[in-house]
C-alpha positions, -999 to +999 in steps of 0.1 A: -111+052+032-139+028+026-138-006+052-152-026+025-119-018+000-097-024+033-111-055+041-112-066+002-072-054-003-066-075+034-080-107+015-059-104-013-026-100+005-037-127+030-045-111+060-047-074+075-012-080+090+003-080+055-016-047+044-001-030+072+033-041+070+032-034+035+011+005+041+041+013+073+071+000+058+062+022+022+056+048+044+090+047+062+106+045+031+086+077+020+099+098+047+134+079+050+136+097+013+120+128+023+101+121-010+077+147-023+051+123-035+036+129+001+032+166-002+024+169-035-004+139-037-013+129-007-036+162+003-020+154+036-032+121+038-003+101+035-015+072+049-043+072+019-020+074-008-001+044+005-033+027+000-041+038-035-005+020-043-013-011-033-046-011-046-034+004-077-008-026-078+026-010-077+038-023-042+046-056-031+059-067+002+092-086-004+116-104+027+151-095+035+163-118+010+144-101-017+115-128-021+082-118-033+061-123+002+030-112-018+021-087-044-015-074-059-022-079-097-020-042-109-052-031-110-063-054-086-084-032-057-085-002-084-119+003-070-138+041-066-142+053-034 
């Protein structure tokens, strides 16, 4: 994974602390599921294909009450490695 995309991602959720919440609590909920998306595409780099989620678009980090805390335009850090 490329710094430069992390740190670009990290600025548009506001802050590194917000990527990794959002990357750790997608991954829980991965393996609370048992889910095959992290066999069959992650290349056993789950941890990367987290990443291409958010930067693809399709996450967002939302509180207990169900508030958007912050979300990425989809599309938004679709950048090449």
């Amino acid at each position: 994974m490329n710094e430069a995309r992390l740190h670009e991602l990290s600025e548009k959720l506001h802050g590194r602390f917000k990527l990794a919440a959002l990357v750790q609590k997608r991954l829980v909920q991965l393996m609370n599921e048992r889910s095959d998306v992290i066999t069959q595409n992650s290349g056993g780099r789950p941890v990367r294909l987290v990443i291409e989620e958010v930067a693809g678009g399709s996450l967002q980090l939302v509180d207990a009450d169900g508030n958007t805390l912050v979300a990425l335009p989809e599309g938004a850090g679709a950048a090449d490695d």
